[in-house]
DSSP file (Angstrom, degrees, kcal/mol; ACC not computed):
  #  RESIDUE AA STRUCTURE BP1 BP2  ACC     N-H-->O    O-->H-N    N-H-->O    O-->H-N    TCO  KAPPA ALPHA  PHI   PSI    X-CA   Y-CA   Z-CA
    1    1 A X              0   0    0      0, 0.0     2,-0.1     0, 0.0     0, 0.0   0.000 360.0 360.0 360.0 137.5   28.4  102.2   -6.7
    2    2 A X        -     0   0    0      1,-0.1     2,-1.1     2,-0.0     3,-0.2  -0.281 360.0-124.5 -72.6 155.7   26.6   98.7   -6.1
    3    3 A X    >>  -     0   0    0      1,-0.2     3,-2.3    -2,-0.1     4,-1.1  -0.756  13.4-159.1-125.0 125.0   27.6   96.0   -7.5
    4    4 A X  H 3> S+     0   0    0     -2,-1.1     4,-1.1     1,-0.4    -1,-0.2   0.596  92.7  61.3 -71.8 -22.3   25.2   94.1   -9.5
    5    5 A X  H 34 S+     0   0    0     -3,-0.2    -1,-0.4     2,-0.1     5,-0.2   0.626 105.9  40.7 -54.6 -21.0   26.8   91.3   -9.2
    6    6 A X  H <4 S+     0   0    0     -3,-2.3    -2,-0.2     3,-0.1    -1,-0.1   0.664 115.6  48.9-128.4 -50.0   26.7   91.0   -5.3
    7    7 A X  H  < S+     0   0    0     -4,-1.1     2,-0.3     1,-0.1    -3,-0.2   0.952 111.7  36.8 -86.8 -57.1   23.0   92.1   -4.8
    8    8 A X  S  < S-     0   0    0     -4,-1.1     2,-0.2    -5,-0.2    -1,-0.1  -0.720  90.8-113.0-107.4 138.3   21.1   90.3   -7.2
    9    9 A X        -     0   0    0     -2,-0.3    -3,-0.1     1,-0.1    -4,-0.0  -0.524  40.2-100.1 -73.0 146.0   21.9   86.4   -8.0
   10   10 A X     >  -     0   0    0     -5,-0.2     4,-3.2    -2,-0.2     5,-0.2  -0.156  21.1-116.6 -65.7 146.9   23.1   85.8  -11.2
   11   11 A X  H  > S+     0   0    0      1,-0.2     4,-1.3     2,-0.2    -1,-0.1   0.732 120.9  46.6 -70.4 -15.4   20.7   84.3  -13.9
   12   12 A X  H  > S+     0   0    0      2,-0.2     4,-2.8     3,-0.1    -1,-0.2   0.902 102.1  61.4 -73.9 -48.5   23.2   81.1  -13.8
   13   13 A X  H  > S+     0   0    0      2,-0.2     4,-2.9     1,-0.1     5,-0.3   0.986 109.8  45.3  -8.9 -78.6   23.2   80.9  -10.1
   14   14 A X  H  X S+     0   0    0     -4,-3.2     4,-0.6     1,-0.3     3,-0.4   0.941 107.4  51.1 -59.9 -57.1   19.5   80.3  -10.5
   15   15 A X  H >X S+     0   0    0     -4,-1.3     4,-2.8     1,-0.2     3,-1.2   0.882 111.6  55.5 -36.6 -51.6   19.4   77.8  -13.2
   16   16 A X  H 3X S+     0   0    0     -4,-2.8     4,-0.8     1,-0.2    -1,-0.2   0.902 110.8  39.9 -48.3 -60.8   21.9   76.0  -11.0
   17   17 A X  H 3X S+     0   0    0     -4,-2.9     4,-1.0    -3,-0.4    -1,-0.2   0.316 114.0  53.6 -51.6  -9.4   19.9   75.9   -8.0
   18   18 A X  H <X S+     0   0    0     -3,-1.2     4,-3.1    -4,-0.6    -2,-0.2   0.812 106.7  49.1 -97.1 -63.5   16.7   75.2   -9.9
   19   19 A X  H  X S+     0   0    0     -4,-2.8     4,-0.8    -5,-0.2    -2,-0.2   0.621 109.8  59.4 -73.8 -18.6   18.1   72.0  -11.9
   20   20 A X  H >X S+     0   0    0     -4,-0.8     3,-1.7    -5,-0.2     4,-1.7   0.966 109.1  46.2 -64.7 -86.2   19.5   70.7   -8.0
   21   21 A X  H 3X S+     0   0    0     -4,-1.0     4,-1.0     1,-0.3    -2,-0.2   0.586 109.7  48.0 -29.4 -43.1   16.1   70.8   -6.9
   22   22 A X  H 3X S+     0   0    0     -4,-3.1     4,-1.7     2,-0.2    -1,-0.3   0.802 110.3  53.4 -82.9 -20.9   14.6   69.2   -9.5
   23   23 A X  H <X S+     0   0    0     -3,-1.7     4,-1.5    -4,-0.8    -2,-0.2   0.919 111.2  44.2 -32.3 -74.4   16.9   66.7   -9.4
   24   24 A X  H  < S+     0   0    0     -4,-1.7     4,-0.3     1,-0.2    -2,-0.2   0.691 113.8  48.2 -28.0 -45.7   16.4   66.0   -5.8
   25   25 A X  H  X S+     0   0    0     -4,-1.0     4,-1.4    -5,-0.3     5,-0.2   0.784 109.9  50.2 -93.9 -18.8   13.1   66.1   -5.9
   26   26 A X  H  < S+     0   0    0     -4,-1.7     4,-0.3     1,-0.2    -2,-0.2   0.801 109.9  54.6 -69.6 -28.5   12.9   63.7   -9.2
   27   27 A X  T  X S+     0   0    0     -4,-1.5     4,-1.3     2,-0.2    -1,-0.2   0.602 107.6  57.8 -79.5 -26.8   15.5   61.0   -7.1
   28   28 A X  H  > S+     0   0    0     -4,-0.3     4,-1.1     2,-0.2    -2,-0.2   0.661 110.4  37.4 -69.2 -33.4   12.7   61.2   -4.3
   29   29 A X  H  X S+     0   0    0     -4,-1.4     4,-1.9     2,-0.2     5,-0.2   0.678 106.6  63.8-102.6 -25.4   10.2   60.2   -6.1
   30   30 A X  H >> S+     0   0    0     -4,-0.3     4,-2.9    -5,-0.2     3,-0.8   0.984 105.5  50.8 -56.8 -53.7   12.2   57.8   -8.0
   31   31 A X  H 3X S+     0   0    0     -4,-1.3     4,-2.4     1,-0.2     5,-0.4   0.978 109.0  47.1 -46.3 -62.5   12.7   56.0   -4.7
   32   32 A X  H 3< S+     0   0    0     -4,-1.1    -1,-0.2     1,-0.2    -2,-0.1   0.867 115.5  47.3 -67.2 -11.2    9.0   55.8   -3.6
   33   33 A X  H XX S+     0   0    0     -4,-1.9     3,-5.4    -3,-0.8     4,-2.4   0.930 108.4  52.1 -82.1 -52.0    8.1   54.6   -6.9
   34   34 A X  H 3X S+     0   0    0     -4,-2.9     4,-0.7     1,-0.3    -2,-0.2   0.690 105.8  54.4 -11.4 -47.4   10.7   52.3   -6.9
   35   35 A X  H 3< S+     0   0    0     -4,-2.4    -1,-0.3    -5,-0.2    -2,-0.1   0.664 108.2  56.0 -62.9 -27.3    9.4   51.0   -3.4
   36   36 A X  H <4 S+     0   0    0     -3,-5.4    -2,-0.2    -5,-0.4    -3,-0.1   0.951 105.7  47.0 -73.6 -68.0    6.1   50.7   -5.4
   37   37 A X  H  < S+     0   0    0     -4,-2.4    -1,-0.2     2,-0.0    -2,-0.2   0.833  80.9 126.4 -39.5 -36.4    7.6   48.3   -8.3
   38   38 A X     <  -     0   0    0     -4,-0.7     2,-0.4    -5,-0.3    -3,-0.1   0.333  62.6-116.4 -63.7 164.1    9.1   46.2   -6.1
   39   39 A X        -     0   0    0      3,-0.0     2,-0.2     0, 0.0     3,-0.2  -0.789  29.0-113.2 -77.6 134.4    8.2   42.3   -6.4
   40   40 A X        -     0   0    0     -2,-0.4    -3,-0.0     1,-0.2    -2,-0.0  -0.581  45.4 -73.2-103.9 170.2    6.6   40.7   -3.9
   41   41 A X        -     0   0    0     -2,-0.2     2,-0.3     1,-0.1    -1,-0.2   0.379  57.1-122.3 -63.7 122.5    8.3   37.9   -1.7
   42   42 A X        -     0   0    0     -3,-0.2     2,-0.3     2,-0.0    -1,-0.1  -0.571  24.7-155.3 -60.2 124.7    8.6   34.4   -3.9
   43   43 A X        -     0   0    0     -2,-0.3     2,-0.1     0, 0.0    -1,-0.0  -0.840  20.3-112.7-142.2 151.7    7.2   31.4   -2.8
   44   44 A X        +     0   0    0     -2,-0.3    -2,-0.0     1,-0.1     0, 0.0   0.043  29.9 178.6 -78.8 119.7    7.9   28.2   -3.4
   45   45 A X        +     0   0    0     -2,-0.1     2,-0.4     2,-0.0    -1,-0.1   0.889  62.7  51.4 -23.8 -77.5    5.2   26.4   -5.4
   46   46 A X  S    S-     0   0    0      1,-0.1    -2,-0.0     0, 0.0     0, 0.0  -0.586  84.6-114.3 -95.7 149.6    6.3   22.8   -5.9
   47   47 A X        -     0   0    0     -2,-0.4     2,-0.1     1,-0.1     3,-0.1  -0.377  51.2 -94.1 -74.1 164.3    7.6   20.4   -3.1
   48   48 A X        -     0   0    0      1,-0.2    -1,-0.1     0, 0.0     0, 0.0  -0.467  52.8 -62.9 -98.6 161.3   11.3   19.6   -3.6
   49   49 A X        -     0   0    0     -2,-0.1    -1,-0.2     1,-0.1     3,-0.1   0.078  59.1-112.6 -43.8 140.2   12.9   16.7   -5.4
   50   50 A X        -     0   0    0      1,-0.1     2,-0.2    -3,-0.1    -1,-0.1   0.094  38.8 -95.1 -48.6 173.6   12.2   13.4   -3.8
   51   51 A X        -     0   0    0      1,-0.1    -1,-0.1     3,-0.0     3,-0.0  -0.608  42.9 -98.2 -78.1 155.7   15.1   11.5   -2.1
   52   52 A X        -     0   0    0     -2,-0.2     2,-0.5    -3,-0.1    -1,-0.1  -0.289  49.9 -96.9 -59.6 176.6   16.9    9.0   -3.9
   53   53 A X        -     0   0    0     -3,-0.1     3,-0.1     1,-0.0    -1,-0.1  -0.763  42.7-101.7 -96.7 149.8   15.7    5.6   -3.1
   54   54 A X        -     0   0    0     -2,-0.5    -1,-0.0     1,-0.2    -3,-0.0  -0.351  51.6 -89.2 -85.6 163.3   17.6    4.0   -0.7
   55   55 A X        -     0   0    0      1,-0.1     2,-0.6    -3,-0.0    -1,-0.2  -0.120  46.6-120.3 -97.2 155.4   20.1    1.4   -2.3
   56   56 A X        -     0   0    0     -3,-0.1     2,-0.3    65,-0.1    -1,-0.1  -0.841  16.2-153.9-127.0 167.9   18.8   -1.9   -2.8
   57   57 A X        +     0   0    0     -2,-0.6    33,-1.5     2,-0.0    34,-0.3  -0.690  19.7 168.9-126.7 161.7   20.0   -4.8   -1.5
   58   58 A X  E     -A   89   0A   0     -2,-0.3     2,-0.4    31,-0.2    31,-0.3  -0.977  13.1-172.4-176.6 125.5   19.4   -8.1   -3.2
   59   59 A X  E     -A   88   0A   0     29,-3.5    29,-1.5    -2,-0.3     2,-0.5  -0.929   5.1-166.1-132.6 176.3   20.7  -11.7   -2.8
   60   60 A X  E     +A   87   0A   0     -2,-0.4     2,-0.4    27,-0.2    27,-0.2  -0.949  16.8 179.3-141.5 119.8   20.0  -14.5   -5.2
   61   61 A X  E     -A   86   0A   0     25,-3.1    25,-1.7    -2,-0.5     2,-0.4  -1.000  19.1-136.0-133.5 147.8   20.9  -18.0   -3.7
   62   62 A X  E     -A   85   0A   0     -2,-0.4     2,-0.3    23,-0.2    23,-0.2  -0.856  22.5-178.8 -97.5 124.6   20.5  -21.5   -5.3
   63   63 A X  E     -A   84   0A   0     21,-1.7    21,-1.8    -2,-0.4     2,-0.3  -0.919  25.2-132.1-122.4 153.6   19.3  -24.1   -3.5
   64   64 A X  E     -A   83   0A   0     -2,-0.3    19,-0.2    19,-0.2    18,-0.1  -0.774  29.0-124.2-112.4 120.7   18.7  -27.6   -4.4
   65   65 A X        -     0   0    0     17,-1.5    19,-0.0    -2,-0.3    -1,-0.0  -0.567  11.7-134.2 -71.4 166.9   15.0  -29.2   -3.4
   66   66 A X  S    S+     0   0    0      2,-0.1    -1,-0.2    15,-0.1    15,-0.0   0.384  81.2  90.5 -82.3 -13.9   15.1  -32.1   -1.4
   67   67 A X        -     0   0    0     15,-0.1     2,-0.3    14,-0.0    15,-0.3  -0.308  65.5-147.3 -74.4 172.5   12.2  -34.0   -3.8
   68   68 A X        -     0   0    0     13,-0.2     2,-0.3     2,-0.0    13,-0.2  -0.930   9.2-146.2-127.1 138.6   13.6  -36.1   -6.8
   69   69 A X  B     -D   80   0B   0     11,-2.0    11,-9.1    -2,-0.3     2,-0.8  -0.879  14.5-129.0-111.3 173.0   11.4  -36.3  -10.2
   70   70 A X        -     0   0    0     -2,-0.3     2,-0.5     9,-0.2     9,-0.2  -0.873  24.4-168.2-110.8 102.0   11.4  -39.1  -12.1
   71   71 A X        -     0   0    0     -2,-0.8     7,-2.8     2,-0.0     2,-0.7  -0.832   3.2-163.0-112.6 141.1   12.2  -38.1  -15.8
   72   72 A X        +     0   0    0     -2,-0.5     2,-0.5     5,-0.2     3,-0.3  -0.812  12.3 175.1-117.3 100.9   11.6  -41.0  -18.6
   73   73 A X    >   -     0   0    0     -2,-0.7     3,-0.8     1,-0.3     4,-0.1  -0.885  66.3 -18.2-115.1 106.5   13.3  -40.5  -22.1
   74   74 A X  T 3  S-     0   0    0     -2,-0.5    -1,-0.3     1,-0.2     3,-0.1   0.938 127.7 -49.4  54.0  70.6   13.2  -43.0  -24.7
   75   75 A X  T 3  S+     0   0    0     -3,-0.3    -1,-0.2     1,-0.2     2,-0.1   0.269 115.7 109.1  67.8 -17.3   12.3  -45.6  -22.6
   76   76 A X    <   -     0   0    0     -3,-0.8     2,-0.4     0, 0.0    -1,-0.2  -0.160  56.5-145.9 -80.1 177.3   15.0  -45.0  -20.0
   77   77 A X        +     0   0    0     -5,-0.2    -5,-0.2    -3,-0.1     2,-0.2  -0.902  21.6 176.0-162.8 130.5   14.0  -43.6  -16.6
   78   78 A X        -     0   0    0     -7,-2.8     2,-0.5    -2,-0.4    -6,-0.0  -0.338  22.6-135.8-114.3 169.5   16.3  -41.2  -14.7
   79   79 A X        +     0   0    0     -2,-0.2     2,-0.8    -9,-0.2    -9,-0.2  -0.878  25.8 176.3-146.3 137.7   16.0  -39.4  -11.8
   80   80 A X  B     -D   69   0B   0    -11,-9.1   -11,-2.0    -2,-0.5     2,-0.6  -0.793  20.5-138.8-133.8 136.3   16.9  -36.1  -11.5
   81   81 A X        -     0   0    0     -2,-0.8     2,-0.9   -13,-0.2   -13,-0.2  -0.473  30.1-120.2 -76.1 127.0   16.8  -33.0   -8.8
   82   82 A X        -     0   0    0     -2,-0.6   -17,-1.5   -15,-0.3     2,-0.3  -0.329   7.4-131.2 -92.6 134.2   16.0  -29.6   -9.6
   83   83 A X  E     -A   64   0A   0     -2,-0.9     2,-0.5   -19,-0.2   -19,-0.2  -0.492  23.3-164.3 -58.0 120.3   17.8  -26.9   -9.3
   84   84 A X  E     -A   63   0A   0    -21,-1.8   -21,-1.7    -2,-0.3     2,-0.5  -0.933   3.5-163.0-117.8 135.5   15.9  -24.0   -7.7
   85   85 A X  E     -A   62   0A   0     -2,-0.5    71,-0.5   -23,-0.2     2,-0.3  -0.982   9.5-162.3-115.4 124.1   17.1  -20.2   -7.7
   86   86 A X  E     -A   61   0A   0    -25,-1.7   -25,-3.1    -2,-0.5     2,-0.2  -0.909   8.1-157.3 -82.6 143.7   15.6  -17.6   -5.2
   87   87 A X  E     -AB  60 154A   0     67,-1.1    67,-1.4    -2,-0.3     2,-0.3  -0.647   5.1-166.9 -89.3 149.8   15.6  -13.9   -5.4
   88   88 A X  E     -AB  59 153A   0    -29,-1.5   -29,-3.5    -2,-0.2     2,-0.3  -0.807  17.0-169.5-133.5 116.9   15.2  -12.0   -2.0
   89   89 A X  E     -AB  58 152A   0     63,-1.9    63,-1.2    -2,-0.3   -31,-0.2  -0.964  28.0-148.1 -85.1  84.0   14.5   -8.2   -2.8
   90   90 A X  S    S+     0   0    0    -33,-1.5     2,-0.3    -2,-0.3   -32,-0.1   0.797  82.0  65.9 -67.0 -39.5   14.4   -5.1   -0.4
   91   91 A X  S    S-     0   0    0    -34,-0.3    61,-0.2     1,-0.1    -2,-0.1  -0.682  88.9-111.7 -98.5 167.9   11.7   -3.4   -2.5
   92   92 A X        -     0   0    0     -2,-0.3    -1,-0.1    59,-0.0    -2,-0.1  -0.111  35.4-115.5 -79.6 159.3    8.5   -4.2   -3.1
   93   93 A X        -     0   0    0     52,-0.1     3,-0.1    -4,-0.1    -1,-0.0  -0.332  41.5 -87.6 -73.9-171.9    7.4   -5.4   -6.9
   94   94 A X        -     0   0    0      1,-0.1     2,-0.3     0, 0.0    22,-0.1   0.139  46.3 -87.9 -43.6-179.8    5.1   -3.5   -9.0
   95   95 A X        -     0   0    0      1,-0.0     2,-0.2     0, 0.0    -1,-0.1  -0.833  62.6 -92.7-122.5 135.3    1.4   -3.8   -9.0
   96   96 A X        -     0   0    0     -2,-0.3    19,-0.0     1,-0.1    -1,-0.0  -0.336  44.9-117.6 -60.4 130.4    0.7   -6.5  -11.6
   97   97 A X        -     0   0    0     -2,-0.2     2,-0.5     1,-0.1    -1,-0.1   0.022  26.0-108.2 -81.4 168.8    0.0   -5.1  -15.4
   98   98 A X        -     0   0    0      2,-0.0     2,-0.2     0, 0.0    -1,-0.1  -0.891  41.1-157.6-109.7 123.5   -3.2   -5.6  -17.0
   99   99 A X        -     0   0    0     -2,-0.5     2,-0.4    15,-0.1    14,-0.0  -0.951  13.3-136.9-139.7 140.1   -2.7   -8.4  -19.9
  100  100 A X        -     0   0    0     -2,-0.2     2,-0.8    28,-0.1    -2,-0.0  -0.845  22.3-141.2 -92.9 137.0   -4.7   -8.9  -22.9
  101  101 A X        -     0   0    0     -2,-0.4     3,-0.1    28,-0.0    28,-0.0  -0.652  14.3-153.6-103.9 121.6   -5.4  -12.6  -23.5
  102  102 A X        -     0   0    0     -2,-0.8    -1,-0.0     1,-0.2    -3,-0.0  -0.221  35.2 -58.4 -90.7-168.5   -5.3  -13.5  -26.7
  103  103 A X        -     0   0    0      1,-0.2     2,-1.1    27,-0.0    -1,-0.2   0.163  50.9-110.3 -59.1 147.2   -7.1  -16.6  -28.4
  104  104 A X        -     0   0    0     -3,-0.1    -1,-0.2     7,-0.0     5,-0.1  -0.381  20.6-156.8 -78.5 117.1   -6.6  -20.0  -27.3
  105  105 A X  S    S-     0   0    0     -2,-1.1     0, 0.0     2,-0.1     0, 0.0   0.549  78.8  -8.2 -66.2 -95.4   -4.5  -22.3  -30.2
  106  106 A X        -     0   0    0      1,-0.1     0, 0.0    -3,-0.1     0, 0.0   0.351  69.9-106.6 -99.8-143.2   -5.9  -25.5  -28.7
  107  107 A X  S    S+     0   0    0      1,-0.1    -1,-0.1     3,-0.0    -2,-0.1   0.494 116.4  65.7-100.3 -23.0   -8.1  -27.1  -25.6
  108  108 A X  S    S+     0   0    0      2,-0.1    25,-0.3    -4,-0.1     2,-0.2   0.666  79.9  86.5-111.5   0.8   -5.0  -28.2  -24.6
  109  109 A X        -     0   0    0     23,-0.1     2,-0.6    -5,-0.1    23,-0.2  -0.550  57.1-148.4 -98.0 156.5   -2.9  -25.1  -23.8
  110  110 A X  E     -E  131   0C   0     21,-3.5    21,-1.8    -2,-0.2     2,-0.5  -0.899  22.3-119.0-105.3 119.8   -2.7  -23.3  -20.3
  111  111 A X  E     -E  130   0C   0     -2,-0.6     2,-0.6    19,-0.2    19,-0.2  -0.741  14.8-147.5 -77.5 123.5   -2.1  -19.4  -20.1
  112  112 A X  E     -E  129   0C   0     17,-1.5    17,-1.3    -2,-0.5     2,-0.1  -0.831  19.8-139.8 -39.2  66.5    0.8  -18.6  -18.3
  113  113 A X        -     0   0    0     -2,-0.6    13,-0.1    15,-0.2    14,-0.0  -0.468  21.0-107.0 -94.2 142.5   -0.3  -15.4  -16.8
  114  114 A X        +     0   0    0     -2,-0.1     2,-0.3    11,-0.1    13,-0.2   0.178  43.6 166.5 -50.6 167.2    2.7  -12.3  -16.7
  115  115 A X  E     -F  126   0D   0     11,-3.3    11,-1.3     9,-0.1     2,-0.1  -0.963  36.4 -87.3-169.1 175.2    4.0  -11.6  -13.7
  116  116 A X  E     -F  125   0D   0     -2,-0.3     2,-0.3     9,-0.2     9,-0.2  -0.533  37.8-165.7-100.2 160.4    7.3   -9.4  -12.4
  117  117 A X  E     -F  124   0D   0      7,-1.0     7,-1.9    -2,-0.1     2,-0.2  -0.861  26.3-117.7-154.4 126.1   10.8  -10.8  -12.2
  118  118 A X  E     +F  123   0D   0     -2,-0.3     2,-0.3     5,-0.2     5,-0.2  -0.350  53.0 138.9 -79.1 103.0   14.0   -9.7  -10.6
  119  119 A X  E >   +F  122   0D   0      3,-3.6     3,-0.7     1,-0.4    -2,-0.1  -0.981  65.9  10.7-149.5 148.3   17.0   -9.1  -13.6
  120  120 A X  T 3  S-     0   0    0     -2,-0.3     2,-0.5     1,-0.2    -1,-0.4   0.969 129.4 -60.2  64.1  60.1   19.5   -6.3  -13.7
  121  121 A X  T 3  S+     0   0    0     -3,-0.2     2,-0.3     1,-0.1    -1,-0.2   0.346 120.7  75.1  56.2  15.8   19.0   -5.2  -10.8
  122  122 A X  E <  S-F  119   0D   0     -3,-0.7    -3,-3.6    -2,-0.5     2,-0.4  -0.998  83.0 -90.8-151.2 148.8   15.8   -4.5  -11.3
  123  123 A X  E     -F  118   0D   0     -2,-0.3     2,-0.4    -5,-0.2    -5,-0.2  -0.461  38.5-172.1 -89.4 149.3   12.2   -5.8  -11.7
  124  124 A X  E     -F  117   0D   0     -7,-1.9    -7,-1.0    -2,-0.4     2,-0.6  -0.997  24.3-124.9-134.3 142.7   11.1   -6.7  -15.3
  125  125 A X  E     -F  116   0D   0     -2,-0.4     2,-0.3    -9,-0.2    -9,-0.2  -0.526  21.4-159.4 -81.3  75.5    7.5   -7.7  -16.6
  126  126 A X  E     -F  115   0D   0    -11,-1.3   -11,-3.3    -2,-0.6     2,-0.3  -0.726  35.5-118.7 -86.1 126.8    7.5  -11.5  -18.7
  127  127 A X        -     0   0    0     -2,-0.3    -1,-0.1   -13,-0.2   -15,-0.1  -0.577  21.2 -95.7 -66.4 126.3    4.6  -11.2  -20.5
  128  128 A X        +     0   0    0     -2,-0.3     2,-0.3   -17,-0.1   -15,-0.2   0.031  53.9 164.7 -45.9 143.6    1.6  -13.6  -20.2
  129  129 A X  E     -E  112   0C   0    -17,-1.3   -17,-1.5   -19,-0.1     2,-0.2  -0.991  39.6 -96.9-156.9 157.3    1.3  -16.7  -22.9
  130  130 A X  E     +E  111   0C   0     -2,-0.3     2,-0.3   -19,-0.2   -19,-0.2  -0.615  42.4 176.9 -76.9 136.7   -0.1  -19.8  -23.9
  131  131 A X  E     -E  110   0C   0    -21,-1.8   -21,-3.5    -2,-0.2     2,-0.3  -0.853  31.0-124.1-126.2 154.8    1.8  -23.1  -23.0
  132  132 A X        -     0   0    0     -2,-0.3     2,-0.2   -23,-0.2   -23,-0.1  -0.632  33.6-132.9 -76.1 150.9    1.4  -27.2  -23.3
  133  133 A X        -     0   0    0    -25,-0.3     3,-0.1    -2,-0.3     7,-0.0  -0.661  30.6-105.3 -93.6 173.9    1.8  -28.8  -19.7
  134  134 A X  S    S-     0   0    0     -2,-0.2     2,-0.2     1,-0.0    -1,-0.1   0.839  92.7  -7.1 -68.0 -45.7    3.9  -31.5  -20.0
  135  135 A X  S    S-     0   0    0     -3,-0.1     3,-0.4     4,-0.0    -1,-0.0  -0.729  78.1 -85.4-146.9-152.3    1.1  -33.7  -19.7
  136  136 A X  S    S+     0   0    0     -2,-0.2    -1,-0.0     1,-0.2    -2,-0.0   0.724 114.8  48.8 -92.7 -21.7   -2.7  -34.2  -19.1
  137  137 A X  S    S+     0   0    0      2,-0.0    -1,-0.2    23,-0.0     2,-0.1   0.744  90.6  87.7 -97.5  -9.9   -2.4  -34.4  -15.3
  138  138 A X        -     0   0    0     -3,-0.4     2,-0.3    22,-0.1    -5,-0.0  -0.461  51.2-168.1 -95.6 179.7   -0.5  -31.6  -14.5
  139  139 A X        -     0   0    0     -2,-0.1    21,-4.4   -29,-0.0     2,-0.4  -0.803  30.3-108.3-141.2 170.5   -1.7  -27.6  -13.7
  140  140 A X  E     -G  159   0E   0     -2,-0.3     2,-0.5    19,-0.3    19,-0.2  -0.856  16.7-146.3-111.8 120.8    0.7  -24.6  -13.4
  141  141 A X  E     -G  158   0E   0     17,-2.0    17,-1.3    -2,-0.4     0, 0.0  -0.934  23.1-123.3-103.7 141.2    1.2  -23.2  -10.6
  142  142 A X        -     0   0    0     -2,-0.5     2,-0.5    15,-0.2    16,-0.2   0.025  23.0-114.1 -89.4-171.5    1.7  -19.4  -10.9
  143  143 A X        +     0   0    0     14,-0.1     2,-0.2     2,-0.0   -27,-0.2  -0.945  43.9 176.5-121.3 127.2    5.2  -17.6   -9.6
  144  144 A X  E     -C  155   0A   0     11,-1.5    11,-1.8    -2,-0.5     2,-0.5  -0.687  27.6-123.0-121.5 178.2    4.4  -15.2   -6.7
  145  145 A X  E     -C  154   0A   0     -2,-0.2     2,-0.3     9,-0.2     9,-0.2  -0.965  22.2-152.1-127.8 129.8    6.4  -12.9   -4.3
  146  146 A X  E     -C  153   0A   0      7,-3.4     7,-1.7    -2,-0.5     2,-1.2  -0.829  17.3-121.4-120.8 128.8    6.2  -13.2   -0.4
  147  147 A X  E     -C  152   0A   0     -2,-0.3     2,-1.0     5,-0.2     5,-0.3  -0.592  28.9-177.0 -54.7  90.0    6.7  -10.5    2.2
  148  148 A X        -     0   0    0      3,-5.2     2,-3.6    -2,-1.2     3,-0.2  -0.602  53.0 -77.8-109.3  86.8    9.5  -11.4    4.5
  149  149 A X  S    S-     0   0    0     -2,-1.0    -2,-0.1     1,-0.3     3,-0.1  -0.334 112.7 -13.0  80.8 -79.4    9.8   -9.0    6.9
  150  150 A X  S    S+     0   0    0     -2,-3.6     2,-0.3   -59,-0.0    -1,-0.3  -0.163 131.5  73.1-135.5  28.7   11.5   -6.0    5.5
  151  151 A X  S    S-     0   0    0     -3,-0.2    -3,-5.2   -93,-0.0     2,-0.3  -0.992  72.3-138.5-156.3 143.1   12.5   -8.2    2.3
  152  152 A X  E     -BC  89 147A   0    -63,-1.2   -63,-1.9    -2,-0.3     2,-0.6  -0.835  20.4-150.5-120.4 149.1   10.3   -9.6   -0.7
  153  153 A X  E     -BC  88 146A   0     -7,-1.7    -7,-3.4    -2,-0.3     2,-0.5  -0.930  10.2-137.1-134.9 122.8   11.2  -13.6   -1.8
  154  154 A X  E     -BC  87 145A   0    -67,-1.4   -67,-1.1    -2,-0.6     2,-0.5  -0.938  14.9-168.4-104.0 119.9   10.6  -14.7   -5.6
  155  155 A X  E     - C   0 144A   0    -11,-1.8   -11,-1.5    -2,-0.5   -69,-0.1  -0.934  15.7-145.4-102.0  96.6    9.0  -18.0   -5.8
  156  156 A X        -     0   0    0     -2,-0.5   -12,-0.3   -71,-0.5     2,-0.3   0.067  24.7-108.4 -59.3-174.9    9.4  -19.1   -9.6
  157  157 A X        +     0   0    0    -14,-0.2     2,-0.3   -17,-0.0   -15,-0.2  -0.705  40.2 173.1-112.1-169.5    6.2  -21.2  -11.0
  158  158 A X  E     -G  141   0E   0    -17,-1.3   -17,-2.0    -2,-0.3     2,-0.3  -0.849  29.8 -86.3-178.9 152.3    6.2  -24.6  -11.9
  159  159 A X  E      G  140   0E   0     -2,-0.3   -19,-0.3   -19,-0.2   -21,-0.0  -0.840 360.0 360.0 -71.5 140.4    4.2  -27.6  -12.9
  160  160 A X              0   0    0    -21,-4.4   -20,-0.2    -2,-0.3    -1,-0.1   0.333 360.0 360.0-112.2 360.0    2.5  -29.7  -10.8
């Protein structure tokens, strides 16, 4: 007598073998789609953070002029030296701001035009304005900054 078991595979057998294939073949194809999705290589868009700015170095010394003025107060008449402060500043200032001027109170007043100025450790912007001179003969000389070398020198302004 045969045994039916032996000669024919069993209807589980087959199911077994069936559901391996598909399996196999379903993980195969997962892969090559997989391959498909992929993203493709990143790259970078924006340039990277600046540097910091290199530290800045800054001296302020007072110096005395060698001129004398001649100040006259109630009739008395002094003489006195002025006191001068320079800034010297490793970066350069800012590009001068655009100032609206507003009307002039008399004939007699001078604008003052803004200009940058070293405080804190930093430059800060005094705003343009109308002044008196002291008197009828004098003019305003404005406050600038001069390039020295690798270093920028604040020259306040004055009457003259």
């Amino acid at each position: 007598m045969k045994n039916q078991h032996s000669a024919q595979p069993s209807h589980g057998k087959r199911l077994h073998a069936g559901t391996a294939l598909l399996s196999l073949a379903g993980l195969g194809a997962l892969g090559l789609l997989a391959g498909c999705a992929s993203e493709p290589d990143s790259h970078r868009v924006s340039a990277p953070p600046p540097a910091p700015p290199a530290k800045m170095v800054t001296t302020t010394t007072t110096t005395t002029s060698p001129t004398t003025m001649v100040v006259a107060t109630s009739g008395n008449v002094t003489t006195a030296t002025p006191v001068v402060s320079t800034t010297v500043v490793t970066q350069s200032p800012p590009v001068l701001q655009q100032e609206v001027m507003p009307a002039q109170p008399t004939s007699r007043h001078v604008w003052i035009a803004g200009y940058w100025t070293w405080r804190n450790d930093r430059y800060e912007w005094m705003a343009g304005h109308w002044e008196l001179p002291p008197n009828y003969s004098t003019a305003w000389v404005a406050p600038r900054w001069e390039n020295e070398g690798n270093a920028y020198r604040f020259y306040e302004g004055y009457w003259k």
